[in-house]
C-alpha positions as CSV (number, residue, x, y, z in Angstrom):
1,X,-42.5,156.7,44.5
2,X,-44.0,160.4,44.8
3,X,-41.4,162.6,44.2
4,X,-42.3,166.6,43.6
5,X,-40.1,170.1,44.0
6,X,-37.6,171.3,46.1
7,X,-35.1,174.4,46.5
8,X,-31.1,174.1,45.9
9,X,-28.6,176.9,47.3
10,X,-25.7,176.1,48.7
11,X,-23.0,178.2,50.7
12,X,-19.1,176.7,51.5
13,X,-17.7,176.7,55.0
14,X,-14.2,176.0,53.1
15,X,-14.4,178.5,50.3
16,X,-13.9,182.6,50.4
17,X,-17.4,183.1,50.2
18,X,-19.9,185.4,52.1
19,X,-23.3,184.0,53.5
20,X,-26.1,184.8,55.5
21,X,-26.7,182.9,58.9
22,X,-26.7,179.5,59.1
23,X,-28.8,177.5,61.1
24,X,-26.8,173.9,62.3
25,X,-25.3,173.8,65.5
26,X,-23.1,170.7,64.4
27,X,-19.3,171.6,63.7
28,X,-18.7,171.6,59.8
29,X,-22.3,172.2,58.6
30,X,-24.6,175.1,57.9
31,X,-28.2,174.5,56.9
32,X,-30.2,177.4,54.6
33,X,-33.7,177.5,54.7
34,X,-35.9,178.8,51.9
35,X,-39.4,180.9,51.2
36,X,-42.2,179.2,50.0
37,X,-43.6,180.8,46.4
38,X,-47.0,180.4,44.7
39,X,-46.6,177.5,42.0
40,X,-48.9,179.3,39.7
41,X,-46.6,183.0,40.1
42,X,-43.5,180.6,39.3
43,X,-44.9,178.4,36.6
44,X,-46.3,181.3,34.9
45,X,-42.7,183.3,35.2
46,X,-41.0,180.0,33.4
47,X,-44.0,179.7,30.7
48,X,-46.5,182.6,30.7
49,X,-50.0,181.6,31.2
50,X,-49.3,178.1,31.5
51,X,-51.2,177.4,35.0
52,X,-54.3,179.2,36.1
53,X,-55.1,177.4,39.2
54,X,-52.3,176.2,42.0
55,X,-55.3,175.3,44.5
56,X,-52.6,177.1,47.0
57,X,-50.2,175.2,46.2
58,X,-46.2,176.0,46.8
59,X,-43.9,175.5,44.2
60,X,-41.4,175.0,47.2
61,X,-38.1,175.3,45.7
62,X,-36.4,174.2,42.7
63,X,-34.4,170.8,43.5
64,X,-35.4,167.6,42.3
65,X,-31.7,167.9,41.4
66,X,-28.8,170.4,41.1
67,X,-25.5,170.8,38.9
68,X,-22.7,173.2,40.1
69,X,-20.8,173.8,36.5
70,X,-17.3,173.1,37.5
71,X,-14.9,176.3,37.6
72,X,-18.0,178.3,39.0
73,X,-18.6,180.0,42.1
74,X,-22.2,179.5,44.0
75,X,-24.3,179.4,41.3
76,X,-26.5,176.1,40.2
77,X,-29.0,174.7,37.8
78,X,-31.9,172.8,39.2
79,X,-34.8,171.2,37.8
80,X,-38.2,170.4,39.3
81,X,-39.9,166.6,38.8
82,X,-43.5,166.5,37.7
83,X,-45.1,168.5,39.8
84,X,-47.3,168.2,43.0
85,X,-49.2,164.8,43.1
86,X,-51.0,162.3,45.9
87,X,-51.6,158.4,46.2
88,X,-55.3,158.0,44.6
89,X,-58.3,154.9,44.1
90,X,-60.0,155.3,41.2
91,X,-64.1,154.8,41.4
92,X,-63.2,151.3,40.2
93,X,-60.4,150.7,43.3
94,X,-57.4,150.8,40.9
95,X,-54.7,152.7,42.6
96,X,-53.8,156.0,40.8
97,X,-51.9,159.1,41.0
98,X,-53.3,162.6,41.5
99,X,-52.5,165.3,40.1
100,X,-53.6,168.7,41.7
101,X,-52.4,171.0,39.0
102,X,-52.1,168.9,35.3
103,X,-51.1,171.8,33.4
104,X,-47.8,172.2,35.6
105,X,-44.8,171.6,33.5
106,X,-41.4,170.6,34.8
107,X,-39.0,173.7,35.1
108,X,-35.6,174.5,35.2
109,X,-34.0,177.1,37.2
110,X,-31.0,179.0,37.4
111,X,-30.1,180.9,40.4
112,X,-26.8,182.2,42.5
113,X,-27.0,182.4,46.3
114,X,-26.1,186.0,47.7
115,X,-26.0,185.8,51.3
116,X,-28.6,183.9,52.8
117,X,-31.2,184.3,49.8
118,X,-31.2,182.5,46.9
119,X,-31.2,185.0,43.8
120,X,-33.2,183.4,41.0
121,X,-31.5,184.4,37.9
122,X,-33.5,182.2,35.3
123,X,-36.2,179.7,35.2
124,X,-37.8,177.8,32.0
125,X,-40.3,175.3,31.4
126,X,-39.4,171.6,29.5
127,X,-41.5,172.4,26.3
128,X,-41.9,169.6,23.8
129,X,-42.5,172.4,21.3
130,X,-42.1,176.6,21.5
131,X,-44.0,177.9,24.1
132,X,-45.3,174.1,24.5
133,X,-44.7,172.6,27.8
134,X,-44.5,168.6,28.8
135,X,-46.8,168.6,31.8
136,X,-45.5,166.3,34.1
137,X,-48.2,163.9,33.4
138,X,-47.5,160.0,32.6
139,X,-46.9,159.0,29.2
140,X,-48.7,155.1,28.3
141,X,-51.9,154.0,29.9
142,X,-50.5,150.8,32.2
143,X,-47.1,150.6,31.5
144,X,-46.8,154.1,33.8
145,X,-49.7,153.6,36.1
146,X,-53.1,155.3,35.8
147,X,-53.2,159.7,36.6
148,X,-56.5,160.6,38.0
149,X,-57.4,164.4,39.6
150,X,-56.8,165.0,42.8
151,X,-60.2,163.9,44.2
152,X,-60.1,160.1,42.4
153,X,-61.7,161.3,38.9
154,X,-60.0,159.9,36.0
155,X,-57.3,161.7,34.5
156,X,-55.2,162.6,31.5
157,X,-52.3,160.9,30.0
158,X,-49.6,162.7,28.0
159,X,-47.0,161.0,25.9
160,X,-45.0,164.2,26.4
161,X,-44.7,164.4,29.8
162,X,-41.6,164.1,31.8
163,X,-41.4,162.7,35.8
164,X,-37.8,164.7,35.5
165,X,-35.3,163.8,37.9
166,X,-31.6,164.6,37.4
167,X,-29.9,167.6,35.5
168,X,-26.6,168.3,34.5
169,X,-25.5,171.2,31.5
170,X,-22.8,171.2,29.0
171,X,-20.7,174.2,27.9
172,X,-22.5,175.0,25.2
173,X,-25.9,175.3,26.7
174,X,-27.6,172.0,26.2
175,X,-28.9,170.3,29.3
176,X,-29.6,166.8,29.6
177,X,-32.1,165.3,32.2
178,X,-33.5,161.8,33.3
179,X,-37.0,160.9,33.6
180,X,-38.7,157.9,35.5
181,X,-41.3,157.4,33.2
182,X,-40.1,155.7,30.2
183,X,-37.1,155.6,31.7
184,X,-35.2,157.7,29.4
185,X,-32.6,160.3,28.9
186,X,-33.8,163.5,27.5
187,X,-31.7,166.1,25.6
188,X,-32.9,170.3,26.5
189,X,-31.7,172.8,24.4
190,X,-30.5,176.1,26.1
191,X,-34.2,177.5,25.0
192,X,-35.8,174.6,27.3
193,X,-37.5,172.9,24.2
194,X,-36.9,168.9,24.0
195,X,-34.0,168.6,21.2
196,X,-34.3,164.4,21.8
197,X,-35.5,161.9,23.8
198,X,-33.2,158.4,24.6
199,X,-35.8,156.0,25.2
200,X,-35.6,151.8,25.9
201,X,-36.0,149.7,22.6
202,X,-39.5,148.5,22.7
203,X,-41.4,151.8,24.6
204,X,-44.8,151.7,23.0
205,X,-45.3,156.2,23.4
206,X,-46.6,157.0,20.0
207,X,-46.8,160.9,19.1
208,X,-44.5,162.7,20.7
209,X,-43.6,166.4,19.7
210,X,-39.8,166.0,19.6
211,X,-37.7,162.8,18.3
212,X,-37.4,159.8,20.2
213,X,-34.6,157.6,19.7
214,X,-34.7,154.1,21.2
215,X,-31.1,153.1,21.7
216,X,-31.3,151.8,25.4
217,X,-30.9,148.6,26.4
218,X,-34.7,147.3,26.4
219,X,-34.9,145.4,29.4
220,X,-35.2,149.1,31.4
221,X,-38.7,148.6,30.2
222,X,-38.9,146.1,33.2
223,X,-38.9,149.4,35.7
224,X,-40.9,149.5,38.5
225,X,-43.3,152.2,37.9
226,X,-42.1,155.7,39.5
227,X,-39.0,153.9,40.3
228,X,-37.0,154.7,36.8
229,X,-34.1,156.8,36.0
230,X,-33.5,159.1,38.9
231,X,-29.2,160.3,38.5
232,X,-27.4,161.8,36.0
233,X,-23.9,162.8,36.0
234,X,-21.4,164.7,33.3
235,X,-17.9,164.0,33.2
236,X,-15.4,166.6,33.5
237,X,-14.4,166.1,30.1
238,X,-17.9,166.4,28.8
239,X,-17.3,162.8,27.2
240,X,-20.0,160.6,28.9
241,X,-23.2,160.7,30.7
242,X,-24.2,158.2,33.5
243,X,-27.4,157.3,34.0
244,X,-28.7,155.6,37.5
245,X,-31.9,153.8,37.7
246,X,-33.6,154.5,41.2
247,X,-34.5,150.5,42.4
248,X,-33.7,147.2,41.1
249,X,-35.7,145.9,37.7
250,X,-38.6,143.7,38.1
251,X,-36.8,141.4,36.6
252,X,-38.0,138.5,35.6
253,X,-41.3,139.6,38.6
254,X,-42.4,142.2,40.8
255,X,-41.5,139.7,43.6
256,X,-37.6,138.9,42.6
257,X,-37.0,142.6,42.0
258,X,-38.6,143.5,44.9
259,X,-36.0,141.6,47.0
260,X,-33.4,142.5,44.8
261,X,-30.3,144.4,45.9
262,X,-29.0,145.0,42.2
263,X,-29.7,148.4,40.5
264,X,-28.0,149.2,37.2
265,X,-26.0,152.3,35.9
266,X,-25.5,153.0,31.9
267,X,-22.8,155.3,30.7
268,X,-23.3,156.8,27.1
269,X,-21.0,158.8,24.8
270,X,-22.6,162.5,25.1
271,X,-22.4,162.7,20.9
272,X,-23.8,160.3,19.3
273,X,-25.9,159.1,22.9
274,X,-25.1,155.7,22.4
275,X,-24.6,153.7,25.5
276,X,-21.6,152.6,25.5
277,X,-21.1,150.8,29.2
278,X,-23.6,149.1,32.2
279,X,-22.6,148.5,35.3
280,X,-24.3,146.6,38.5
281,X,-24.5,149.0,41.3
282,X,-25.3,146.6,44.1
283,X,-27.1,148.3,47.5
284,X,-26.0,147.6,51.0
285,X,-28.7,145.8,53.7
286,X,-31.1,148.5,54.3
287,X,-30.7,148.5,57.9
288,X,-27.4,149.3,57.9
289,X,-28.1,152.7,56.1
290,X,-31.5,153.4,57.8
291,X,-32.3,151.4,61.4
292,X,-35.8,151.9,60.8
293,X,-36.5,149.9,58.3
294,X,-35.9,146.3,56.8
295,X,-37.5,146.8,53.6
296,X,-35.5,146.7,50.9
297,X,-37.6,148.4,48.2
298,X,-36.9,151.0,50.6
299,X,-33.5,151.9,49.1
300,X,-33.1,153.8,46.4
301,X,-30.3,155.0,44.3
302,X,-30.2,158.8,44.0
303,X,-27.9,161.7,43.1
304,X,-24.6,160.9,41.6
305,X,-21.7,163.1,40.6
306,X,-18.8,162.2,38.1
307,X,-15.5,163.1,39.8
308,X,-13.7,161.9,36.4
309,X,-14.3,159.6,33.5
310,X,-14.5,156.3,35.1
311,X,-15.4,157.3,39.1
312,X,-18.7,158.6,40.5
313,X,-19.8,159.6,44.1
314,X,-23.3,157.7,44.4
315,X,-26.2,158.9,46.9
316,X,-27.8,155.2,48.2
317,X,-31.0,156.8,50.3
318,X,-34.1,155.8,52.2
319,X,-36.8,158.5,52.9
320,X,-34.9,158.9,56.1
321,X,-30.8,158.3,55.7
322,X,-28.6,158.1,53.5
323,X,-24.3,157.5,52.6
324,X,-22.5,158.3,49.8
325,X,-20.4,156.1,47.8
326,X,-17.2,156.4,45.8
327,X,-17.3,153.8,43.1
328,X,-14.8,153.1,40.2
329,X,-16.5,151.7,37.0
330,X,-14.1,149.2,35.5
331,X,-14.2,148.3,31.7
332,X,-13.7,144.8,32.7
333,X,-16.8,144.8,34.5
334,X,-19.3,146.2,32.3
335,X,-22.5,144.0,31.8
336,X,-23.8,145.6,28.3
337,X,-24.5,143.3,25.6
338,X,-24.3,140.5,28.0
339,X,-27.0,137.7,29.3
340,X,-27.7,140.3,31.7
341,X,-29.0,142.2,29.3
342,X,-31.5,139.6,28.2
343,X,-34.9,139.4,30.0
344,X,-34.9,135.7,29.1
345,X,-32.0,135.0,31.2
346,X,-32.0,132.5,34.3
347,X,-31.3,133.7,36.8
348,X,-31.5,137.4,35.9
349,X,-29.2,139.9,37.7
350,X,-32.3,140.6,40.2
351,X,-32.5,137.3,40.7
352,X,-28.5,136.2,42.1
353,X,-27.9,136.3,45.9
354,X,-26.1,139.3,47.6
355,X,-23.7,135.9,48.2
356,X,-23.1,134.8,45.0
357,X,-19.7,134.7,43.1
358,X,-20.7,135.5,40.2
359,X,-22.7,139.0,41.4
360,X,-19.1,139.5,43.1
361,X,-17.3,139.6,40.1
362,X,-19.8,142.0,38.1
363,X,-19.8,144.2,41.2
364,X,-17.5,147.5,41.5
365,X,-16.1,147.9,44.4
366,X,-17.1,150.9,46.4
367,X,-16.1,152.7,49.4
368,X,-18.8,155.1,52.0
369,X,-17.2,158.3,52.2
370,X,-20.4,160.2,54.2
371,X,-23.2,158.6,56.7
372,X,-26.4,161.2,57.0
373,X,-26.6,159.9,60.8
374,X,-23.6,161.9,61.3
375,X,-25.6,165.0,60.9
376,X,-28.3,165.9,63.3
377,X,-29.8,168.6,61.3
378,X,-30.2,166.5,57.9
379,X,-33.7,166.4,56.8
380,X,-35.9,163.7,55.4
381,X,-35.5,163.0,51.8
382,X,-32.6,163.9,50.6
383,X,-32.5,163.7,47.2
384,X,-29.6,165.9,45.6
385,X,-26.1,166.4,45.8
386,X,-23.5,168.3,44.9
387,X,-19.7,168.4,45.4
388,X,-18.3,171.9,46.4
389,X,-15.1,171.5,46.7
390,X,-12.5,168.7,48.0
391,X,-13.5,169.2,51.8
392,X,-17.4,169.9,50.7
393,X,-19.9,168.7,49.7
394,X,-23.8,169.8,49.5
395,X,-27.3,168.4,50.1
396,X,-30.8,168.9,49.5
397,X,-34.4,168.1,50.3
398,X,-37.0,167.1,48.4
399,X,-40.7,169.0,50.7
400,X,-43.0,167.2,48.5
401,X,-44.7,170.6,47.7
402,X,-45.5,170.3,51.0
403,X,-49.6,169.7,50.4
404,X,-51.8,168.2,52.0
405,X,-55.3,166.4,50.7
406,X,-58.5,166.1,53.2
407,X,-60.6,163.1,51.1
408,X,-63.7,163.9,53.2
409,X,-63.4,167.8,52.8
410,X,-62.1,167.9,49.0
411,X,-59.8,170.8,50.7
412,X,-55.7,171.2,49.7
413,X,-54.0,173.1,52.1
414,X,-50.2,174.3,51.9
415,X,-48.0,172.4,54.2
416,X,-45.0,174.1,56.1
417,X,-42.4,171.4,55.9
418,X,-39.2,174.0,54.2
419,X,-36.8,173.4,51.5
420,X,-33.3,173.1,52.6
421,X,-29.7,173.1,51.8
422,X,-27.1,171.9,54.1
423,X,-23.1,172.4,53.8
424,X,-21.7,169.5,55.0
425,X,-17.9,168.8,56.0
426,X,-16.2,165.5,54.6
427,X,-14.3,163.7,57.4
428,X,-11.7,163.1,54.9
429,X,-11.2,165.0,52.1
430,X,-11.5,163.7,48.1
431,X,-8.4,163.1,46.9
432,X,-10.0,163.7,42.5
433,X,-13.2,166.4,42.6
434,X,-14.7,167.2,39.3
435,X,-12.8,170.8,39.1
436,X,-9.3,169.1,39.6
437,X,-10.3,166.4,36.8
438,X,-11.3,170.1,35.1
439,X,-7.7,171.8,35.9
440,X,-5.7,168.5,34.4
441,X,-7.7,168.3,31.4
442,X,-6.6,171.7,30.3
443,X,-3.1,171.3,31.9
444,X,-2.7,168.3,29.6
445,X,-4.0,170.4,26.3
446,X,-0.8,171.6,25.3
447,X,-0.2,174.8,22.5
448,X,0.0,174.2,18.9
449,X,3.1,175.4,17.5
450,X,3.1,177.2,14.7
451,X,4.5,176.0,11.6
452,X,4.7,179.4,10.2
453,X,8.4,180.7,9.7
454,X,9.5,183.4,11.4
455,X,10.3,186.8,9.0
């Protein structure tokens, strides 16, 4: 799956806040459109000097995902993915991935919306050493699928680079991301340098700049390629990561998880990054989410959000629709350390029927709280989400870099399909948000009394 930039902002219809125009004419949403900037002027203002040709391409936004910090008011983290790339044959035939501008680094951003205009506050490059960035470029020769340039020549590997996906940030600074190459979870410092990178058991990268630790479960290495970790959310108490692979393993073949309708969450403890729970996250028929389509590699499992410890709101998304889920993630049902976990098992969790009673059982129940066909004015390729507040919650595009390649021309030429961010009214509201889990958590921390007598 190609997956490149977009721009988050968002703006409440159910909050005290003041915003530009909106632009939806459907009751309960509001849709912000934002400017195109040069990749190169943006790259270079998150690591100076790092690109030197953009070929005119936009950066488009910053959005492969977003975190709003609970407590906070309009203001957002994003990250970008790996940067502008197109479907490619190498001179031999081999299908390959281009990538117009190798030198472009993944890139975090900072940035509060004022009005209609998103005010960027921050941005940094993912640097595998000071001043070093990752490139967004794949990491093992076959196991991620071969780079070439953007006209078919061969390209460059980088066992540094990072296809980012989510984002979320902790309190005290540290930012932790997922990444569809390896898969793995990577730990950022505040500084945007790699502090560690969570890796399957097994992934044959040699040489990377920063530490890798392999404590995931290695049967993630069965990923299909560009198909790897794609959400991320951060409890409320800042306990627990979970992790959401985009599309069911290609376990034990390409064919079985093709057909699959099982994907697979982890949940890790956010100190020691130990996984410490796995959970089947099974997909409804594609056609019921997306009437277009009966293909189910076409479903994909996307942003998630952590309302508390155990319960997550989970983005389930074709190119063109998508509904968000509310699912509770029992102890009693988690799968790690189990056959499941074994890519010698028969039949693997790919393998079982959407019928079968032992799939049932594994399954968390889950409920659809939001159908994209509701909303007229919801663009293609939604890929991030946020929840505003109870009533609210907030969308975003991914425009591809909006680029174009002409093959018999050699030309790239900017594209004009916008980055946006839509407001969109819940038809019920949540009952637990991740700033009420925030408010009881203190509420329950009670005062120390002192032991000191009085004088």
């Amino acid at each position: 799956m190609i997956r490149r930039t977009a721009v988050v902002c968002l703006a409440t219809a159910s909050m005290v806040l003041t915003l530009g125009p909106a632009l939806a004419v459907t009751p309960g949403v509001s849709v912000y459109v934002f400017p195109t900037e040069s990749l190169k002027a943006a790259s270079n203002a998150a690591l100076p000097n790092s690109v030197a040709n953009d070929l005119g391409i936009n950066i488009g936004g910053m959005g492969s995902d977003l975190y709003r910090v609970p407590g906070t008011v309009n203001e957002y983290w994003a990250v970008t993915d790996r940067g502008p790339n197109n479907d490619n044959t190498l001179a031999d035939g081999t299908a390959a991935t281009g990538f117009p501008v190798p030198d472009f680094s993944p890139m975090i951003v900072r940035f509060k919306m004022n009005g209609a205009t998103p005010q960027i506050l921050e941005r940094m490059a993912i640097q595998s050493s000071k001043g070093v960035g990752t490139t967004g470029l794949p990491n093992v020769p076959v196991f991620d699928g071969p780079p070439s340039t953007v006209t078919g020549g061969a390209g460059k590997y980088n066992v540094n680079g990072l296809d980012a996906e989510g984002i979320v940030r902790t309190k005290s600074g540290d930012f932790w991301l997922v990444d569809e190459y390896a898969p793995s979870v990577v730990q950022v410092g505040a500084d945007g340098v790699i502090k560690r990178r969570l890796v399957p058991k097994g992934w044959t990268g040699v040489g990377t700049s920063y530490p890798t630790v392999d404590s995931l479960p290695g049967i993630f290495l069965k990923r299909k390629v560009n198909r790897g970790f794609e959400g991320v959310a951060l409890t409320p108490s800042e306990k627990y990561l979970y992790v959401g692979l985009q599309s069911p393993l290609l376990n034990p073949t390409k064919a079985i998880g093709d057909a699959s309708q099982q994907t697979r969450i982890l949940k890790l403890d956010i100190e020691s990054g130990a996984v410490v729970g796995e959970w089947v996250y099974k997909f409804d028929q594609v056609n019921t989410i997306d009437s277009s389509t009966t293909k189910a590699t076409e479903l994909k499992l996307s942003a998630m959000v952590a309302l508390d410890d155990d319960t997550l709101l989970v983005q389930e998304r074709t190119d063109n629709a998508f509904i968000v889920t509310r699912v509770k993630l029992a102890p009693g049902q988690s799968i790690l350390g189990s056959a499941y976990d074994n890519p010698s098992t028969t039949p693997s969790l790919e393998a079982l029927s959407a019928t079968d009673s032992t799939l049932a059982s594994l399954t968390p129940a889950k409920t659809v709280i939001f159908r994209s066909i509701s909303v007229p004015e919801m663009p293609k390729k939604v890929e991030g989400m946020v929840v505003e507040n109870a009533n609210t919650l907030g969308f975003m595009n991914d425009n591809d870099f909006s680029f174009s390649y002409d093959a018999k021309t050699n030309k790239v030429t900017a594209g004009t399909t916008p980055t946006q961010f839509l407001y969109v009214t819940l038809p019920q509201a949540l009952s637990v948000t991740p700033d009420s889990t925030l408010k009881a958590l203190k509420a329950a921390v009670k005062p120390v009394a002192s032991s000191k007598p009085k004088s």
